[in-house]
C-alpha positions in Angstrom: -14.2 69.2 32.9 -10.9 67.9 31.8 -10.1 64.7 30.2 -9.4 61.7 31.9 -7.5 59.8 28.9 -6.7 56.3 30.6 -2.8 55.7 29.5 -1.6 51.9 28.3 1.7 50.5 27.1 1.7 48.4 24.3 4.2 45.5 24.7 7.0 47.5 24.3 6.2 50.5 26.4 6.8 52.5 24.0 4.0 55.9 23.8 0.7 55.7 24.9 -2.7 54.3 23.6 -6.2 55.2 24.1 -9.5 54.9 23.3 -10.8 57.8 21.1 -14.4 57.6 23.1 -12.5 57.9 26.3 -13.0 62.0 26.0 -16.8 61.6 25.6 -17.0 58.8 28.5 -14.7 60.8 30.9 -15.3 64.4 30.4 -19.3 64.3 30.5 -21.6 66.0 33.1 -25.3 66.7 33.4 -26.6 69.0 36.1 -29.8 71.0 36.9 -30.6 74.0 37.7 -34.2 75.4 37.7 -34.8 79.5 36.9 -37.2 81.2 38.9 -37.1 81.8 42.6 -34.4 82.6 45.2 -32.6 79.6 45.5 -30.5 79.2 42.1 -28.7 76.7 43.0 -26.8 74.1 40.1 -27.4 70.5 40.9 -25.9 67.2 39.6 -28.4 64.9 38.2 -29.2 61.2 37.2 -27.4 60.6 33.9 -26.8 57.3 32.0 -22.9 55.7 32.6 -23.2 54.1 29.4 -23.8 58.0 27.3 -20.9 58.5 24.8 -20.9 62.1 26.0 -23.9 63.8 25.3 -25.0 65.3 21.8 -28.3 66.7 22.6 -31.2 66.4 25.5 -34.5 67.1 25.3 -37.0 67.5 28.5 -40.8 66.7 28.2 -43.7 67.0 30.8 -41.8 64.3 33.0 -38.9 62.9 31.5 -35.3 63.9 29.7 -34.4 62.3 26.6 -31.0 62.3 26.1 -28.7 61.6 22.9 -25.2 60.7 22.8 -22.5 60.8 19.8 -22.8 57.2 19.1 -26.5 56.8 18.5 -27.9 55.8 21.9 -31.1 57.6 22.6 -31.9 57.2 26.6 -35.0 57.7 28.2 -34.4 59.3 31.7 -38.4 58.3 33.5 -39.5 60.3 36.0 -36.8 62.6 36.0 -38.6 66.3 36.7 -40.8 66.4 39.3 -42.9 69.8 40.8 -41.8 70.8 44.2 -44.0 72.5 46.9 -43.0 76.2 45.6 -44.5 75.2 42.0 -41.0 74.8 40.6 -39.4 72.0 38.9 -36.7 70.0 40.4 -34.4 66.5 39.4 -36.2 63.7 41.0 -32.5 61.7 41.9 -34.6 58.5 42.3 -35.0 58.6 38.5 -33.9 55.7 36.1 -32.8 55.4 32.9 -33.3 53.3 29.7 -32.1 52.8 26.0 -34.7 54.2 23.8 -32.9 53.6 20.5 -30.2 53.0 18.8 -28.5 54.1 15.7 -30.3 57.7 16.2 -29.5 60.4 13.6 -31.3 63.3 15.7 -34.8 63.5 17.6 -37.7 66.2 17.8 -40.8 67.1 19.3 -43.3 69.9 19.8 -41.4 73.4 19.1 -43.0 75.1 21.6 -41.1 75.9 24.6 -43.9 74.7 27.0 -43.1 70.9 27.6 -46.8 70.0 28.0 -47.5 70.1 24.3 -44.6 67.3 23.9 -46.9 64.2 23.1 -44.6 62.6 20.7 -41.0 62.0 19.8 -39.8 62.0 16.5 -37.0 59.8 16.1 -34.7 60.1 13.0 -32.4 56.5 12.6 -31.2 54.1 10.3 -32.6 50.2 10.6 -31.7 47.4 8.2 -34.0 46.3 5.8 -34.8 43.5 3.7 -34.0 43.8 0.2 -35.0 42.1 -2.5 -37.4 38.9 -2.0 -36.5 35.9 -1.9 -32.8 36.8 -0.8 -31.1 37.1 2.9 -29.5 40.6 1.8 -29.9 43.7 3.4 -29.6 47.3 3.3 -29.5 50.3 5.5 -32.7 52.7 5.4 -33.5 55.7 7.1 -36.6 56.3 9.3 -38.7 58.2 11.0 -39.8 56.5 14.5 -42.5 58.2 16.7 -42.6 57.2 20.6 -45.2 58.3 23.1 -43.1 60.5 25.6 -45.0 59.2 28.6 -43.9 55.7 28.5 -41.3 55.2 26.0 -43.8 53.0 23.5 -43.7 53.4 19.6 -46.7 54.1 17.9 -46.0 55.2 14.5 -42.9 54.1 11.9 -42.5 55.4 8.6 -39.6 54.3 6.0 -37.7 56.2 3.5 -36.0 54.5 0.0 -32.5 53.3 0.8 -30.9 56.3 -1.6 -32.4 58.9 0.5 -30.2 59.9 3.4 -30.8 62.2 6.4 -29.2 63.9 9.0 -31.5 66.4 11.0 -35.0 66.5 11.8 -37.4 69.3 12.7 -41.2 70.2 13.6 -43.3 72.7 12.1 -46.8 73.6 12.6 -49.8 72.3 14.8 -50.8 68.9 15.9 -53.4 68.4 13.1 -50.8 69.9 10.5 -47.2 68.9 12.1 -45.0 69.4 9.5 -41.7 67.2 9.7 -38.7 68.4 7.6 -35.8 66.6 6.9 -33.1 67.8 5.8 -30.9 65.6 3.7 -26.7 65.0 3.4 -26.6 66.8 0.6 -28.0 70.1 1.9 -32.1 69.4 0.5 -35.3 69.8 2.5 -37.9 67.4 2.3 -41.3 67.4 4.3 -43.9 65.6 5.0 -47.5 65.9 6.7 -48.8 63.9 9.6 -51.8 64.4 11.9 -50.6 63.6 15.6 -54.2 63.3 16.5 -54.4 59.8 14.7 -50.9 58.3 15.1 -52.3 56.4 18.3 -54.7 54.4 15.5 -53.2 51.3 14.7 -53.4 51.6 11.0 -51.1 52.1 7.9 -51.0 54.6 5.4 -48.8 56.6 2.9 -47.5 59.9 3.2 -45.7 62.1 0.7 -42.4 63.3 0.8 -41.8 66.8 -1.0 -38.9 68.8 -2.1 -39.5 71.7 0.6 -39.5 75.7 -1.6 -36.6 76.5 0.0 -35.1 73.5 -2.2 -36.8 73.7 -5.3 -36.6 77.9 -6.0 -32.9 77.9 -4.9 -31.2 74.5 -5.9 -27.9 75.8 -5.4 -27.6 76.8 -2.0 -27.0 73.8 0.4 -28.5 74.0 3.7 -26.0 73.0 6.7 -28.6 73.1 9.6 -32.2 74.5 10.2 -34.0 75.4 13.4 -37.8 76.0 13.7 -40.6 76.7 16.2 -44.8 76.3 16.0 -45.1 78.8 12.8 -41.7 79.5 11.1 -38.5 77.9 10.1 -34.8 78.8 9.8 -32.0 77.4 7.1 -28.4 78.4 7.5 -26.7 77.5 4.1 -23.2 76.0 4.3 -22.2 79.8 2.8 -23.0 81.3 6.2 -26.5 82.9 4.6 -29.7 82.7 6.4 -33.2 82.1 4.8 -36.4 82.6 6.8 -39.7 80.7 6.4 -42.7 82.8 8.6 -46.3 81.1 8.5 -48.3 83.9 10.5 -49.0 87.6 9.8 -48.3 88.8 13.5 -44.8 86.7 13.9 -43.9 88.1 10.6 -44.9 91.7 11.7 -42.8 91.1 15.2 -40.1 90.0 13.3 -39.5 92.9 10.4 -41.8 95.1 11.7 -44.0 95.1 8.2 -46.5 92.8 6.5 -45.2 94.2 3.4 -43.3 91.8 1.9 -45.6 88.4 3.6 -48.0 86.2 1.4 -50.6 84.5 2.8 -50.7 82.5 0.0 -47.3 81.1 -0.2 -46.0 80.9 3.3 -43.1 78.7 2.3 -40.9 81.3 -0.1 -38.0 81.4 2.2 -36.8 84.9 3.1 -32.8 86.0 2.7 -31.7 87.9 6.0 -29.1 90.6 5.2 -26.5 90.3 7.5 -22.4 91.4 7.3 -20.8 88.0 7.7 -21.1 84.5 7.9 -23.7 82.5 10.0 -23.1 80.1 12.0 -25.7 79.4 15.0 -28.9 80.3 15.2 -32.0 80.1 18.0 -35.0 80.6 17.3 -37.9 81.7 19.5 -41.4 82.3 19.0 -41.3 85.7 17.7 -37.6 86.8 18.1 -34.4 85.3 16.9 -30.5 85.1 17.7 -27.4 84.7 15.5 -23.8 84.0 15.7 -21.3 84.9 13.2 -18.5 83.6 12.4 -16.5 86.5 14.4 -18.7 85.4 17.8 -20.6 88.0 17.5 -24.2 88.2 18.5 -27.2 89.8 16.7 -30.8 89.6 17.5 -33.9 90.9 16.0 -37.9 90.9 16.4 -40.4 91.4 19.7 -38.8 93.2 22.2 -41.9 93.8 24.5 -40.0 91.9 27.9 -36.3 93.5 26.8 -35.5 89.9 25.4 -33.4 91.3 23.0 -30.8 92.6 25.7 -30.8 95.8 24.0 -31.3 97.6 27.1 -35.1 99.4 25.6 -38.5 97.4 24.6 -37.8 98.3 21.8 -38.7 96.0 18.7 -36.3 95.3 16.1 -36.6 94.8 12.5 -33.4 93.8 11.0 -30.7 92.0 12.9 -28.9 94.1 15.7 -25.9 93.5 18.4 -26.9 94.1 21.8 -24.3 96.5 23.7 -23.0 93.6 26.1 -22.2 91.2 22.9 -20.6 93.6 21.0 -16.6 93.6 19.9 -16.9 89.0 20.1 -14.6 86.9 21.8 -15.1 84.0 19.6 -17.8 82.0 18.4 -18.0 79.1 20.6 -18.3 81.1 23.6 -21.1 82.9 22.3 -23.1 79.8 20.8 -23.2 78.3 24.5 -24.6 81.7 25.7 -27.5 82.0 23.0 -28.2 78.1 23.3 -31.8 77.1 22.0 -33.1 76.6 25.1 -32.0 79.6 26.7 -33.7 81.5 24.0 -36.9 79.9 24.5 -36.7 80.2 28.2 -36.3 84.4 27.6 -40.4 84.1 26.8 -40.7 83.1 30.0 -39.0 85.9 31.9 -41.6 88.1 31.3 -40.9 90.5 34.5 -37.1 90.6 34.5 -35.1 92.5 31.7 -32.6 90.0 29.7 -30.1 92.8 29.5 -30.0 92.5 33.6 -29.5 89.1 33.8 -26.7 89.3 31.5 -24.9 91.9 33.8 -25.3 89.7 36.5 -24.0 86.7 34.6 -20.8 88.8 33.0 
C-alpha cells in the first residue's frame, strides 16, 4: 500500500511537515486468508485504528494478538471462528482491546498447532520503585504471562534494572518451558517455569542463567533467535548460524546422523556451514529455512511431504537452494516468502508438494 503522508504548512508555507508515525498509521493492512479448500479467497479483517503499523501478530485457539511499533499489544477476541466445511474463517463481528503497553516482543507455545497456546509471554518495561523511603523510580524489564482465552494475567516476574532485553522465545514442554531472552548486548539468558502451576496464586523465585551458547562463545553477539518445541536457532550479528537440537530424531532429520548429538549436553550450540551471511531464518519442527544476505534461499532437514521445494522427498543434511529460489532477487523479497508462519504451515500440507505451490504462486 502506498503512503498517505498528510501535507501541512507551517506559518510560512514554506515545505511540508509530517508526522513520522503517519507511514505506520496510513500504510497498514491486515487481511485473511485461510489454506485448504477451493475457495482461496484473501479477506480484509477486523484490525485496531489505533495500531502504529503492525510489528508482529500472533493467532491462538480463538483470538489474534497483535503488536505494533510503538508498544501496544491488542487483543483481537473472538476473531477466528470454524466454519461449516471445518475451516477457519475471520469472525468480522470481532473486537478489539489494549493488552499492554510498552511491549518489547511476545511468545507462546512454538508449536504450529494453536491449541497448545495457553499462555502469552509478554516481554515489557514497567517502572519501578527504587529505593525505600524515596518517590524515585526506574525502568525494569519483565516478563508478563496472560491467559490467551480471556486476556487476564496470571503470572509476573521482574528482572534487575541493569538487565535489558529485546526478544523473547519458548523452548520445550509445558512442565519444562524454557524462556530465553536474549539481551541488548547480544547474551542469552533462560529461565525455567512449569505452565502447569502458573494458574496458582503464589510467589516464587526463578533463576536466570547465562544460556551455553553465551558462556562457551562470549564473543559472538547474537542478533535474533527463533525456536520451536525441542530446538533453537541464534543468528550472530556476523551472519553465522548456531543450532541448539534437544531430541535424537529432530537431530537425525536435520543432518541426517546422530553422530555428532549428546544426550547429555543438549545445549552446546551447533555452527552451520554456510557460504555467506545470514540474515532470516524459520524454523519448523524438523526442517529449517535461511536467507542470506544475497536473497537467496537455502533449506535443509525432513523432506518426507517435499517441504523443502526441492522437487524429490528427498531429505537434506546440510543447507541446500531449492531450484525455484536459486540466482536471488534480493533479500527482502525472499524473507516475506519463507515467513515463520508459512514455514510452519508447510507441516501441514502433507498431501500437496511445496515445490507445486510455489509454481503456482511464481
Amino acid at each position: 500500500m502506498s503512503p498517505k503522508i498528510g501535507r501541512e504548512k507551517g506559518e510560512k508555507g514554506v515545505g511540508p511537515s509530517w508526522d513520522p508515525m503517519h507511514p505506520f498509521l496510513d500504510t497498514k493492512g491486515l487481511y485473511f486468508q485461510a489454506f485448504g479448500g477451493r475457495r482461496r479467497c484473501l479477506s480484509k479483517s477486523v484490525a485496531p485504528l489505533l495500531a502504529h503499523g503492525y510489528r508482529r501478530f500472533l493467532p491462538t485457539k480463538d483470538h489474534v494478538f497483535i503488536l505494533d511499533y510503538v508498544g501496544t499489544l491488542f487483543f483481537l477476541k473472538n476473531a477466528l471462528v470454524s466454519s461449516t466445511l471445518g475451516q477457519m474463517q475471520w469472525k468480522r463481528a470481532c473486537r478489539y482491546v489494549v493488552l499492554c503497553r510498552g511491549a518489547k516482543d511476545f511468545a507462546s507455545d512454538p508449536r504450529c498447532d494453536t491449541a497448545y497456546r495457553k499462555y502469552l509471554y509478554v516481554l515489557a518495561t514497567r517502572e519501578q520503585q527504587g529505593v525505600v523511603g524515596t518517590t524515585s523510580s526506574r525502568a525494569c524489564d519483565c516478563v508478563e504471562v496472560y491467559l490467551q482465552s480471556s486476556g487476564q494475567r496470571v503470572f509476573k516476574m521482574t528482572f534487575h534494572h541493569s538487565m535489558s532485553f529485546k526478544q523473547i522465545v519458548l523452548v520445550g514442554q509445558e512442565t519444562q518451558r524454557a524462556l530465553l531472552l536474549l539481551t541488548e548486548e547480544g547474551k542469552i539468558y533462560s529461565l525455567i517455569v512449569n505452565e502447569t502451576q502458573l494458574d496458582q496464586p503464589r510467589s516464587y523465585t526463578v533463576q536466570l542463567a547465562l544460556r551455553k551458547v553465551s558462556h562457551c562463545l562470549p564473543h559472538l553477539r547474537v542478533a535474533c533467535m527463533t525456536s520451536n518445541q525441542s530446538s533453537t536457532l541464534y543468528i550472530t550479528e556476523q551472519g553465522g548460524v548456531y543450532f541448539e537440537v534437544h531430541t535424537p530424531g529432530v537431530y537425525r532429520d536435520l543432518f541426517g546422523t546422530l553422530q555428532a548429538f549428546d544426550p547429555l549436553d543438549q545445549q552446546m550450540p551447533l555452527a552451520l556451514s554456510l557460504p555467506a551471511k545470514i540474515l532470516f531464518c524459520a524454523l519448523g519442527y524438523n526442517h529449517l529455512g535461511l536467507v542470506d544476505e544475497f536473497g537467496r534461499i537455502f533449506m535443509q532437514g525432513n523432506n518426507r511431504y517435499g517441504q523443502l521445494g526441492t522437487g524429490d522427498k528427498m531429505d537434506r543434511g546440510e543447507p541446500t537452494q531449492p531450484p525455484l529460489c536459486r540466482g536471488g532477487q534480493g533479500g527482502e523479497p525472499a524473507r516475506r516468502l519463507l515467513s515463520d508462519k508459512g514455514l510452519a504451515l508447510q507441516r501441514e500440507w502433507k498431501g500437496t508438494d511445496i515445490g507445486d505451490i510455489w509454481e503456482e504462486n511464481e
